[in-house]
VEXMIMAR-212055 format. One record per residue (C-alpha): residue in one letter; x, y, z. Coordinates in pm, whole numbers. Layout:
REM residues N
{A, {X, Y, Z}}
...
***
This chain:
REM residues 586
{X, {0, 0, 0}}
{X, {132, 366, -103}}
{X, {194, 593, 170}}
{X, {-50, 808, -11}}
{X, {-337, 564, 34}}
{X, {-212, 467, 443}}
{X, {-236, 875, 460}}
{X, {-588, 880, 301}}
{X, {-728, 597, 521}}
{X, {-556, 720, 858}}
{X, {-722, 1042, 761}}
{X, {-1093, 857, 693}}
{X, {-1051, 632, 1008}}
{X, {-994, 1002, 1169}}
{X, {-1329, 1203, 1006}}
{X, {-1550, 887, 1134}}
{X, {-1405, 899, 1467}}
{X, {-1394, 1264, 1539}}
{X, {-1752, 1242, 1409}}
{X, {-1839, 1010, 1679}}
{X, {-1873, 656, 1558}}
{X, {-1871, 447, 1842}}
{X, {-1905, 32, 1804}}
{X, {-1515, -81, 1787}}
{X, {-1246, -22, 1548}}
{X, {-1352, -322, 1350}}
{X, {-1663, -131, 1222}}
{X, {-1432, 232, 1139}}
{X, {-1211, -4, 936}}
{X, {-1508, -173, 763}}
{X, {-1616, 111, 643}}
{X, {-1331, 286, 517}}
{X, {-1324, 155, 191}}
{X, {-1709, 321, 172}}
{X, {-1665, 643, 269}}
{X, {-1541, 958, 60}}
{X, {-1309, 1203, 228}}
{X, {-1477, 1524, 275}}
{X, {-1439, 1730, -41}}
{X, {-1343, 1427, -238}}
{X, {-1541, 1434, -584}}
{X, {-1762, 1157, -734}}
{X, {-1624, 1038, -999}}
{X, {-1944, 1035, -1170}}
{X, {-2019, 1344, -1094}}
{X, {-2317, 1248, -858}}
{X, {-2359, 1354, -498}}
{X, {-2031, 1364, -283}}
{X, {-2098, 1088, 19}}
{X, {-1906, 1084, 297}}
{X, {-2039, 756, 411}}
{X, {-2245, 457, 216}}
{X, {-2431, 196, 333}}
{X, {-2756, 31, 285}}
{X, {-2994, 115, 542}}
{X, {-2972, 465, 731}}
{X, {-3136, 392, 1078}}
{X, {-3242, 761, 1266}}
{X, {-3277, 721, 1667}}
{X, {-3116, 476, 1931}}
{X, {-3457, 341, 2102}}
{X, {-3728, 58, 2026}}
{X, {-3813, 168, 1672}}
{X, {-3493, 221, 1545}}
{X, {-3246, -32, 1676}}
{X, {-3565, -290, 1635}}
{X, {-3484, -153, 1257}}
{X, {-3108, -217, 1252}}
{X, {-3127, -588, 1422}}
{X, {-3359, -698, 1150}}
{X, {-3248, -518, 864}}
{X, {-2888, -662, 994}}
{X, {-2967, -968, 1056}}
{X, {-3129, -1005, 687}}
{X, {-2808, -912, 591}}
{X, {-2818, -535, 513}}
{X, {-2536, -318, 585}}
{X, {-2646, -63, 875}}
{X, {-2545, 238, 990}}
{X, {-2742, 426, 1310}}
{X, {-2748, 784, 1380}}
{X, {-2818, 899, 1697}}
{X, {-2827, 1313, 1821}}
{X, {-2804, 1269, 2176}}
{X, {-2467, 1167, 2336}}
{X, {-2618, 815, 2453}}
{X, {-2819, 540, 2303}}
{X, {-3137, 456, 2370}}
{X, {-3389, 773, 2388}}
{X, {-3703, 724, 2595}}
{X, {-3699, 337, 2550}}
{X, {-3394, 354, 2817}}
{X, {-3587, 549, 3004}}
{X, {-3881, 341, 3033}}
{X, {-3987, -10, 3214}}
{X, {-3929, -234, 2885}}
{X, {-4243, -346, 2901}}
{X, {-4366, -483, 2539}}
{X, {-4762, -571, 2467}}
{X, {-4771, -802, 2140}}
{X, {-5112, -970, 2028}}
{X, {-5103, -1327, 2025}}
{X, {-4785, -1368, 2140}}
{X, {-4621, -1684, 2233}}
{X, {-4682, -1700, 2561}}
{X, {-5084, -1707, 2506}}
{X, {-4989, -1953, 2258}}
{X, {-4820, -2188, 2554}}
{X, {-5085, -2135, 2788}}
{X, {-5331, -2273, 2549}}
{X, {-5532, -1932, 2516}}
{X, {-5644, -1777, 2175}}
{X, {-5603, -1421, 2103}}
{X, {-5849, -1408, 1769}}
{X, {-5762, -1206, 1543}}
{X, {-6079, -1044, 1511}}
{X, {-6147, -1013, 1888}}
{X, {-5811, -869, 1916}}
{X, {-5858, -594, 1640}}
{X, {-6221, -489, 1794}}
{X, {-6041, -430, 2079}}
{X, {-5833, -179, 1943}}
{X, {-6072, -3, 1696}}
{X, {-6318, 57, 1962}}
{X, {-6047, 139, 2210}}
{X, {-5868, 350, 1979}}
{X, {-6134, 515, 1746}}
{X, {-6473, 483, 1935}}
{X, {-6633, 763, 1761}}
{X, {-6629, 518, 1449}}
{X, {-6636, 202, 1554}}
{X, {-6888, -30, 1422}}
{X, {-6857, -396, 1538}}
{X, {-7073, -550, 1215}}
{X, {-6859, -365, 934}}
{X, {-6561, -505, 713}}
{X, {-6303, -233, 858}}
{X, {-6503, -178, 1201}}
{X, {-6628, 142, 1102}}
{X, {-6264, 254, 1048}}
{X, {-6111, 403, 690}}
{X, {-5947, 132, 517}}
{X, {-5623, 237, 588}}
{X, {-5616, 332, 957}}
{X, {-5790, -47, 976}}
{X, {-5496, -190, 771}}
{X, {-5256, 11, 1037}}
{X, {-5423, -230, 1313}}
{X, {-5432, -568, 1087}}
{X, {-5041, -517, 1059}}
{X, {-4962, -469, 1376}}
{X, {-5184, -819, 1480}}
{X, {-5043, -961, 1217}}
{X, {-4659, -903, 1275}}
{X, {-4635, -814, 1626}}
{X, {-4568, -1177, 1722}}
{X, {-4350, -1207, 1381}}
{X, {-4125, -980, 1512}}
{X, {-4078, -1147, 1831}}
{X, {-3990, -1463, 1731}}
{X, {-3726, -1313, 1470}}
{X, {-3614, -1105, 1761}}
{X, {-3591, -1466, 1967}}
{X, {-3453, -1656, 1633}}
{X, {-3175, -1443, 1584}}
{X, {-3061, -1440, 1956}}
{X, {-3117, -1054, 1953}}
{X, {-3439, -1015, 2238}}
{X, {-3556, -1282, 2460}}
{X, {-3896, -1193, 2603}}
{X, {-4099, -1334, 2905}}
{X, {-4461, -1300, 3009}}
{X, {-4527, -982, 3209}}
{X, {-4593, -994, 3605}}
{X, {-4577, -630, 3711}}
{X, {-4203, -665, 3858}}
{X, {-4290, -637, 4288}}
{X, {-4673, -734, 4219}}
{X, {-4591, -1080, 4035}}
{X, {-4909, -1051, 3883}}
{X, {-5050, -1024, 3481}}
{X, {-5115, -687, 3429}}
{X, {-5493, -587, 3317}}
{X, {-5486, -375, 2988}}
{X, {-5544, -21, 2958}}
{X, {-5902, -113, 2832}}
{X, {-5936, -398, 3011}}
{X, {-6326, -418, 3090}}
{X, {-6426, -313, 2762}}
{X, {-6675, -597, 2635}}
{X, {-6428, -603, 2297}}
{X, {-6126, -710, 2497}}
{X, {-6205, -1093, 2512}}
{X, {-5816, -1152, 2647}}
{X, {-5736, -970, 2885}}
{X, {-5411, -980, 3129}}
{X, {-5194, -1200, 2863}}
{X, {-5039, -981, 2570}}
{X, {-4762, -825, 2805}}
{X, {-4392, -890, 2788}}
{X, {-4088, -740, 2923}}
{X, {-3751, -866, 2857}}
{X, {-3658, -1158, 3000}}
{X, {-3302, -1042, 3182}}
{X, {-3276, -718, 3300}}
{X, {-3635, -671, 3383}}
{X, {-3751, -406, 3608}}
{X, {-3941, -79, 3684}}
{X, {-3621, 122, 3676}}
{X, {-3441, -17, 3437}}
{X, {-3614, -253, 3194}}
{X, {-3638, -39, 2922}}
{X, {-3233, 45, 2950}}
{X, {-3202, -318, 2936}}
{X, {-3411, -357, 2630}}
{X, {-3208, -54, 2464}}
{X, {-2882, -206, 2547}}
{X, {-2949, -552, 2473}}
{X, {-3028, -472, 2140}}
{X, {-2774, -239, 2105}}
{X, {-2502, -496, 2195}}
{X, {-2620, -729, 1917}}
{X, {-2537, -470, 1722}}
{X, {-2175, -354, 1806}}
{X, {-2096, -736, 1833}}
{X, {-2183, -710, 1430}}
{X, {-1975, -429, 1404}}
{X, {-2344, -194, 1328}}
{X, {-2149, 179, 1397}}
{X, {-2325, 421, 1601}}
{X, {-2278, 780, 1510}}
{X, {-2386, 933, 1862}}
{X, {-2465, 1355, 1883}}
{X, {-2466, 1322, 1503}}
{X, {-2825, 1575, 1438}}
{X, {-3037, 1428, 1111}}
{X, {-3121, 1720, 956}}
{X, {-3249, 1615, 595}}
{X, {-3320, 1354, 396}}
{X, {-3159, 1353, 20}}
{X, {-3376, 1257, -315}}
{X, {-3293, 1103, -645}}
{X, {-3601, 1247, -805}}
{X, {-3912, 1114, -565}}
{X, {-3618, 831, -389}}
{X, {-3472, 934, -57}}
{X, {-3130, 791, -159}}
{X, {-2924, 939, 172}}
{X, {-2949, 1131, 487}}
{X, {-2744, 1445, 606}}
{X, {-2628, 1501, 940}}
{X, {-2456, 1743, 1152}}
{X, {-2206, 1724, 1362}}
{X, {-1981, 1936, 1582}}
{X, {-2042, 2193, 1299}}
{X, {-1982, 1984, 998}}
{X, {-2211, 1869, 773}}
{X, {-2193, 1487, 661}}
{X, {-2346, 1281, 392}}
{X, {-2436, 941, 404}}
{X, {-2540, 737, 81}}
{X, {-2902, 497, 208}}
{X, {-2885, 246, -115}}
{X, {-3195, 76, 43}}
{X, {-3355, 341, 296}}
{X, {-3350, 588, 549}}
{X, {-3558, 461, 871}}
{X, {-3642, 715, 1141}}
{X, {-3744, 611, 1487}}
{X, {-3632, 970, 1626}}
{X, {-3895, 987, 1873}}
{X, {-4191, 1271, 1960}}
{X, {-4180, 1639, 2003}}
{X, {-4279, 1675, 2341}}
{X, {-3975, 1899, 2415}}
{X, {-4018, 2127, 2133}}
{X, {-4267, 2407, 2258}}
{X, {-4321, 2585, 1926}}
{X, {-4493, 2236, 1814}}
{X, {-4668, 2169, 2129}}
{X, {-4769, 2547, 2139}}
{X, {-4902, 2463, 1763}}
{X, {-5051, 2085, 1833}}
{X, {-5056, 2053, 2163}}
{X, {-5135, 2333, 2341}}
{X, {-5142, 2293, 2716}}
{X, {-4881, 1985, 2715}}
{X, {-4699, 2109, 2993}}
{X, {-4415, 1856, 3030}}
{X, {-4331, 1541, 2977}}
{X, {-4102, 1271, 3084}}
{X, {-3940, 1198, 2708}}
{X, {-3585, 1178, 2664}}
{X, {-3420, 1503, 2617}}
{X, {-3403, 1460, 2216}}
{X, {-3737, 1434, 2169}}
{X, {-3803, 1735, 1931}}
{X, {-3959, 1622, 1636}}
{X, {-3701, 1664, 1441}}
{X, {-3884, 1405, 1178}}
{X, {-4186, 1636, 1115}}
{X, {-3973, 1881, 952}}
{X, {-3725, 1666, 744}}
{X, {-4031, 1460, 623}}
{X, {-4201, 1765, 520}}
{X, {-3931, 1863, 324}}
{X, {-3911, 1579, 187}}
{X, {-4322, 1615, 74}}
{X, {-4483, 1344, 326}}
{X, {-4807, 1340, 428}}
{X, {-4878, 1449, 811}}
{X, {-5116, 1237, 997}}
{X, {-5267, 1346, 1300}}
{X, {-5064, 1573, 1549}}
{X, {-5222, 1610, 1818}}
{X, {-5176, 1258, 1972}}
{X, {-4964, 1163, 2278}}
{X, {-4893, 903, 2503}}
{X, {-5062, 1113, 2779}}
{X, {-4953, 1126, 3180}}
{X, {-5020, 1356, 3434}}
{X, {-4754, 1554, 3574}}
{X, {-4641, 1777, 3906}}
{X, {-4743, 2105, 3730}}
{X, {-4470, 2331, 3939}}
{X, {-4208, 2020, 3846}}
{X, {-4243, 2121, 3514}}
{X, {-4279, 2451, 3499}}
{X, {-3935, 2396, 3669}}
{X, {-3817, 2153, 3382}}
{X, {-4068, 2055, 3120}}
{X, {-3863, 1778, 3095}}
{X, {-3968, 1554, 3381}}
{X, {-3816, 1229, 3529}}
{X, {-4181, 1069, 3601}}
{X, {-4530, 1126, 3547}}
{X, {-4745, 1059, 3776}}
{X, {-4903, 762, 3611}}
{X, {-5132, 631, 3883}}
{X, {-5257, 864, 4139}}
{X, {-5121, 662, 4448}}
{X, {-5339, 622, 4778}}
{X, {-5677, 552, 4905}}
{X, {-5806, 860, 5122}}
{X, {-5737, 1088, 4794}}
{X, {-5998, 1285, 4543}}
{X, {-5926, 1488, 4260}}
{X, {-6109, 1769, 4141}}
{X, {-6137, 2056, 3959}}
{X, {-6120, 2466, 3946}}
{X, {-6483, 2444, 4096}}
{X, {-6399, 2196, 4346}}
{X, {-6566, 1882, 4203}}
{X, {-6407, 1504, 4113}}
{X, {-6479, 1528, 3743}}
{X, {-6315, 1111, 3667}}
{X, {-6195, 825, 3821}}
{X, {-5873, 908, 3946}}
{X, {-5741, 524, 3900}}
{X, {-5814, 494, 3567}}
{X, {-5409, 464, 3364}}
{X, {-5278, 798, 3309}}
{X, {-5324, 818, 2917}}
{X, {-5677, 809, 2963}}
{X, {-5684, 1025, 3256}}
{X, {-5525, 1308, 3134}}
{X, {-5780, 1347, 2874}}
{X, {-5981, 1445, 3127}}
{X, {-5784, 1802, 3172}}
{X, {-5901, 1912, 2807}}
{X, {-6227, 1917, 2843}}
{X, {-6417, 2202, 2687}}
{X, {-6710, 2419, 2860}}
{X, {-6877, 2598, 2549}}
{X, {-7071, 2816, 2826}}
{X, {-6817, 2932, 3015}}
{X, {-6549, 2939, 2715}}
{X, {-6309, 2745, 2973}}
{X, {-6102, 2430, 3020}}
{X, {-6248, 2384, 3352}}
{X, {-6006, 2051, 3408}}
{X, {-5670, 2208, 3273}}
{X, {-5519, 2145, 3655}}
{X, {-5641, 1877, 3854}}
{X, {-5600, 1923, 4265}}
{X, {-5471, 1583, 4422}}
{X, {-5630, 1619, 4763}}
{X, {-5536, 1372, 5040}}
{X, {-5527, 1358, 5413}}
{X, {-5235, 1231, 5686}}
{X, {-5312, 875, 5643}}
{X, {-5236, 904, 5249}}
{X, {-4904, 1105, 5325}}
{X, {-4796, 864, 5571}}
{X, {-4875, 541, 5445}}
{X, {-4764, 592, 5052}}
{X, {-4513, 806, 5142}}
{X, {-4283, 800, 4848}}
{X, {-4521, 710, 4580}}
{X, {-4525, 1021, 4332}}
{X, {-4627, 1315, 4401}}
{X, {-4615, 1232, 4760}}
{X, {-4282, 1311, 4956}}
{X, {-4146, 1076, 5153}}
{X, {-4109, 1380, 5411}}
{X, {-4323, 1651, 5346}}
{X, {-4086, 1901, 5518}}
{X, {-3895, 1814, 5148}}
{X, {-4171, 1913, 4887}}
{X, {-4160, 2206, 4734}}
{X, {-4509, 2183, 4567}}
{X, {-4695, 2039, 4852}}
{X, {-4993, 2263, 4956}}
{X, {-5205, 2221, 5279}}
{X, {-5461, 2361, 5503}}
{X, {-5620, 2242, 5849}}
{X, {-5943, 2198, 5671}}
{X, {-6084, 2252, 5319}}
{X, {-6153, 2657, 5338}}
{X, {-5788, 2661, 5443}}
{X, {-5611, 2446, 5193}}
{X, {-5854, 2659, 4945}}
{X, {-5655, 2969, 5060}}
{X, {-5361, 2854, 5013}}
{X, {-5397, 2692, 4629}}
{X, {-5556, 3054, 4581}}
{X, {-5195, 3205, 4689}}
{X, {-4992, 2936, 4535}}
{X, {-5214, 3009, 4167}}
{X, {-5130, 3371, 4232}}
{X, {-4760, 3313, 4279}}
{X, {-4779, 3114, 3914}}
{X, {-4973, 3348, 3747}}
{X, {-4677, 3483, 3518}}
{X, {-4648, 3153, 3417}}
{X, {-5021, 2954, 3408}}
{X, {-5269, 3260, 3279}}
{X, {-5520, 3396, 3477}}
{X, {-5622, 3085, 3590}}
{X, {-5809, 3126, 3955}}
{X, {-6054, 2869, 4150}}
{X, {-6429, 2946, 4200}}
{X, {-6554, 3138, 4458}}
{X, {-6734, 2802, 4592}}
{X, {-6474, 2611, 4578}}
{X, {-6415, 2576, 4911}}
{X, {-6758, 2486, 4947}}
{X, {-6744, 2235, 4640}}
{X, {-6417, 2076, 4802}}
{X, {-6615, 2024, 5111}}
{X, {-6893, 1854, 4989}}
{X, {-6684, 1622, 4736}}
{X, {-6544, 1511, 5023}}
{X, {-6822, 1461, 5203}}
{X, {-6971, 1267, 4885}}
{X, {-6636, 1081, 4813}}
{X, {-6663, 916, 5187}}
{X, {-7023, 803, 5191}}
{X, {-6920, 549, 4882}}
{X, {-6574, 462, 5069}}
{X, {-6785, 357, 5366}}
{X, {-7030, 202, 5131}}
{X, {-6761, 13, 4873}}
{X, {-6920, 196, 4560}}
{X, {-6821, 525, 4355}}
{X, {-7185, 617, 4212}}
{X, {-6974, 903, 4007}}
{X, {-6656, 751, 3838}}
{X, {-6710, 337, 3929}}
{X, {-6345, 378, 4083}}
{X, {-6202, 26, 4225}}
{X, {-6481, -153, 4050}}
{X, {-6283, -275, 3729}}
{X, {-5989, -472, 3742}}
{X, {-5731, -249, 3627}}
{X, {-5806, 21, 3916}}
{X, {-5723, -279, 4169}}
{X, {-5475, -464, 4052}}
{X, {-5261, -161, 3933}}
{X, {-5281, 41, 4291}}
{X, {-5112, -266, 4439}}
{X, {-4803, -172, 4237}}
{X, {-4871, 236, 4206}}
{X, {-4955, 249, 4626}}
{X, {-4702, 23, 4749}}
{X, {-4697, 100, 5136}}
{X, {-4449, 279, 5305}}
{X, {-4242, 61, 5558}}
{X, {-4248, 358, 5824}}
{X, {-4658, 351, 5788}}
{X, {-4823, 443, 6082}}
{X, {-5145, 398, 5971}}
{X, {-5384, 62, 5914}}
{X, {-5392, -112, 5614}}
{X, {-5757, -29, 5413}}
{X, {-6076, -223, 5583}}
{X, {-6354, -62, 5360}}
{X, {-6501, -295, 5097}}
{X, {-6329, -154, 4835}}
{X, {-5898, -117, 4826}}
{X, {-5902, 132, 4612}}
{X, {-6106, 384, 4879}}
{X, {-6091, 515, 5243}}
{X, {-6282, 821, 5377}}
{X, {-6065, 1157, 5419}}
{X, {-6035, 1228, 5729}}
{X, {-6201, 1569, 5775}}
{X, {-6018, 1671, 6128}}
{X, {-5657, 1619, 5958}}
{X, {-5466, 1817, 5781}}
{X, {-5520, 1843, 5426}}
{X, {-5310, 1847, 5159}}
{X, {-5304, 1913, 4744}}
{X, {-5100, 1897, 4452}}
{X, {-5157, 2077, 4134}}
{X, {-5126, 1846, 3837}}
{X, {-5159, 1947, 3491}}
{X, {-5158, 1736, 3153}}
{X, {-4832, 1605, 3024}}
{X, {-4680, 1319, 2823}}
{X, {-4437, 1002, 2804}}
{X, {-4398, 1145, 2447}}
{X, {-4574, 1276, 2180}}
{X, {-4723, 1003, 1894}}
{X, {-4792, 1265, 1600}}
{X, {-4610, 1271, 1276}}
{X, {-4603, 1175, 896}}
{X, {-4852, 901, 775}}
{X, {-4736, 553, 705}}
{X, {-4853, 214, 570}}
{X, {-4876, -104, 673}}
{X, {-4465, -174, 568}}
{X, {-4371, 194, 765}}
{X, {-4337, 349, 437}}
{X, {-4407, 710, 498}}
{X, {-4647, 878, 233}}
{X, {-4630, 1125, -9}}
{X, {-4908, 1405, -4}}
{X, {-5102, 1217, -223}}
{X, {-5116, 898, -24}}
{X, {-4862, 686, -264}}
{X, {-4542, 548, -54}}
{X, {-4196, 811, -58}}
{X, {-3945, 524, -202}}
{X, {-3676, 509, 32}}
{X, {-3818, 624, 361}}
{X, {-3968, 436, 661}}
{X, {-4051, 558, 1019}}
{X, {-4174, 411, 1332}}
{X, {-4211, 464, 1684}}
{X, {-4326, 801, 1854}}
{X, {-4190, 1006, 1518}}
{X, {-4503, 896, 1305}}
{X, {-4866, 888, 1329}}
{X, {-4948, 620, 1579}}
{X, {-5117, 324, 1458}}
{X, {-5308, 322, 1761}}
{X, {-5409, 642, 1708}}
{X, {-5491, 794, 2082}}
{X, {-5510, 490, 2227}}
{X, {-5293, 326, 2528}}
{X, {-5399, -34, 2460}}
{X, {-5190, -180, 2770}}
{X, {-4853, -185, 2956}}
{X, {-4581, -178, 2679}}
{X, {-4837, -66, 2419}}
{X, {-4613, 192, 2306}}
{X, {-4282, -17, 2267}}
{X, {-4478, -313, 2132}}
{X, {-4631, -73, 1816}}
{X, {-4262, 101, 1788}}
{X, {-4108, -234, 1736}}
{X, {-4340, -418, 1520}}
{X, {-4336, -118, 1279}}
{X, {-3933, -64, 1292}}
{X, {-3947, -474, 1222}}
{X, {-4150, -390, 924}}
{X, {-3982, -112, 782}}
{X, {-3661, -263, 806}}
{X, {-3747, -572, 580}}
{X, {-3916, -383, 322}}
{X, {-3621, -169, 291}}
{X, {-3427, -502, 275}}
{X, {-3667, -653, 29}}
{X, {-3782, -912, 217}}
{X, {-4174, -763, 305}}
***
């Protein structure tokens, strides 16, 4: 070899690592012989490419590594871009739990998961302002139906490739500390004929801290031990055509621009915009934080409009309440507050009235804070008051947005009785004013408070919510053993009213509130797909070349949270998808 050529490849071996290519020198060398120098020419005269390979995967979490297994392991050549400075986005952040229709484990218990039972599940769940259970689609357009079919029909496809290629080993679901099948989101819905069986989580690593880093890193070993480089804080900024073909995908990185030659496709899986607030001020007004990983800006729904794709619906999230003066601190939020722990607790609104069940999973709750009043012209429900007593605060101490002392909590509000704790939301609005509107309770409120109370505790004595049927469905019980786990310093008894879920305030304690306002896991709003994550043109017809999945695209699910996992099971079905239609194996 000339000294020229050592000179040339020292200096490419340089560019990749200075960009940030992390997965071993193996995969730097590999693709030396690839990559043009920066200001090198084509020698046909074509685009200048810094970097070629065959598959361009966007994003480090469920959708897109999901992406670069399969398109790997089908023999592609793979490349992964990833902004942030470490793998694995929100999927790291989450509990790595994955819900998969008619997955193997049903299969082994000797259960059926029907294929058409399964799907009116999630069109009635998802869209039940269409749904009708005697027509061909269930009311649905034929293409948001054909969304669902391919997600039934490949979720447990995926899985066993994932299993087959040694890449993701799965078990059955059993709510980590709980050891018990979790009940989905929907789970007394008279469509959802199998209930408590489509949940997985990985089967090392599991847990309700770390699962989901477990399921990012497993899969992101199986790809550095192939050599798959990741080009971490490397920004996609645009997508590049060969008349309607996305043929590349441009990135930036400490101030350089690089090109990298897709010859089969570009798949992004770059997560949600919850963290940028000129989209959420645009499609998702009043989303006031959300526990997303840091990179989740959307950065998809501009590159794919560029590019000419077709926008689905954007105002859809993967909903959870959150500790409104948390994120007005941060809108970036460790935790929601996805189940409103304890027993001797009521929520209610600016007029002092419980307006839901406040069990019910935190996607569907948090609906409940945009609801409209056309007479008053008002979101009456924006913020949410989490009242409690002492016997709440002391015995799920811990469980958030309690403290576990409440000398500790900065957001913590309380009064000796309900006309005093009124007062002092009143001043505690008033000191967020700047920051929330001229949002102010009722002048009953007090009054209101008093007699929800008083309400709340006649169906805690009696074992029945008349209002919101709270603790009478499965998934309000079963999930408040995990979400109220009791404090080992408790100095109150455990719950002896006929129903777990509820215990009567006690009126001569001190009460307490917390203002909670509507946030998000992550946004689920972006560009239209199909059923092989091809995102569409404006006029409906596939963009060749470019594939998204996960919390960047329009959910398949549409709105709706169909169970534990529901979000990484639909983000890896779809990268699964996209990744062997790009490979040509669909």
């Amino acid at each position: 070899m000339s000294n020229d050529n050592q000179d040339n490849n020292l200096s490419r071996r340089k560019l990749l690592i200075g960009a940030g290519l992390v997965a071993g020198a193996a995969s730097t060398l590999g693709l030396a012989s690839s990559v043009l120098a920066a200001g090198e020419k084509s020698a046909q005269g074509g685009p200048v490419w810094d970097m070629e390979t065959d598959i361009v995967c966007v994003g480090s979490g469920a959708a897109a590594c999901s992406a670069a297994v399969t398109a790997t392991s089908l023999g592609a050549k793979v490349i992964v871009v990833e902004k942030m400075p470490m793998p694995g986005g929100t999927t790291g952040k989450s509990g790595g739990v994955t819900w998969i229709p008619n997955n193997k484990f049903i299969v082994a218990q000797g259960a059926q998961d029907k294929r058409e039972d399964c799907l009116r599940y999630i069109a009635r769940y998802a869209y039940p302002e269409m749904y009708a259970a005697d027509s061909a689609t269930l009311g649905l357009p034929q293409d948001v139906f054909q969304m669902l079919e391919a997600f039934y029909d490949n979720g447990s496809k995926m899985v066993e490739w994932m299993e087959k290629i040694d890449a993701m080993h799965f078990r059955q679901f059993k709510m980590w500390d709980v050891d018990t099948a979790p009940p989905d989101y929907g789970d007394h819905l008279a469509e959802n004929k199998l209930n408590n069986m489509r949940a997985m989580e990985p089967a090392s690593g599991a847990s309700s801290a770390g699962g989901g880093n477990s399921l990012a890193y497993q899969l992101e070993q199986w790809l550095t031990k192939r050599d798959v480089p990741f080009l971490l804080e490397h920004r996609a900024v645009g997508v590049i055509k060969d008349g309607d073909r996305v043929v590349g995908l441009e990135v930036e990185n400490a101030g350089k621009t690089l090109r990298i030659r897709a010859r089969k496709g570009v798949i992004f899986g770059s997560g949600g915009f919850a963290h940028n607030v000129d989209l959420v001020r645009l499609h998702q007004p009043g989303l006031y934080g959300a526990c997303a990983a840091a990179g989740s800006t959307g950065d998809f729904i501009t590159i794919a409009q560029q590019a000419g794709a077709k926008m689905g619906p954007l105002g859809t999230a993967w909903r959870s309440p959150v500790v409104l003066e948390q994120a007005l601190e941060n809108r970036a939020v460790p935790h929601g507050v996805f189940f409103a722990p304890g027993d001797s607790m009521i929520h209610v609104n600016k007029y002092g009235k419980r307006v839901m069940n406040e069990k019910r999973n935190y996607n569907d709750r948090t609906r409940a804070h945009f609801t409209f009043d056309p007479v008053n012209a008002e979101y009456p429900n924006r913020f949410m008051f989490m009242v409690f007593d002492d016997r709440t605060l002391d015995r799920y101490a811990g469980a958030l947005p309690l403290p576990l002392d409440k000398r500790e909590s900065k957001w913590l509000i309380e009064g000796s009785n309900p006309q005093e704790l009124t007062a002092n939301i009143k001043k505690r609005l008033q000191s967020l004013a700047g920051k929330i509107g001229n949002l102010a309770l009722s002048d009953d409120f007090a009054q209101n408070l008093d007699a929800s109370i008083e309400r709340y505790n006649k169906f805690a004595e009696a074992g029945r919510d008349e209002d919101f049927d709270r603790g009478l469905h499965e998934y309000d019980r079963i999930w408040n053993k995990l979400f109220s786990p009791v404090s080992k310093n408790a100095k109150f008894p455990a719950n002896d009213k006929p129903n777990p879920t509820m215990y009567p305030i006690d009126r001569k304690s001190t009460l307490y509130a917390v203002i909670l306002a509507p946030g998000a896991l992550d946004t689920n709003a972006g560009p239209a797909i199909n059923p092989n994550a091809q995102v569409l043109s404006a006029k409906g017809e596939p963009i060749p070349g470019l594939y998204g999945a996960g919390n960047c695209i329009a959910s398949p699910s549409g709105p709706a949270y169909l169970g534990a996992g529901g979000t990484i099971g639909l983000a890896m079905t779809f990268g699964y998808l996209a990744a062997r239609h790009a490979a040509g194996q669909a």
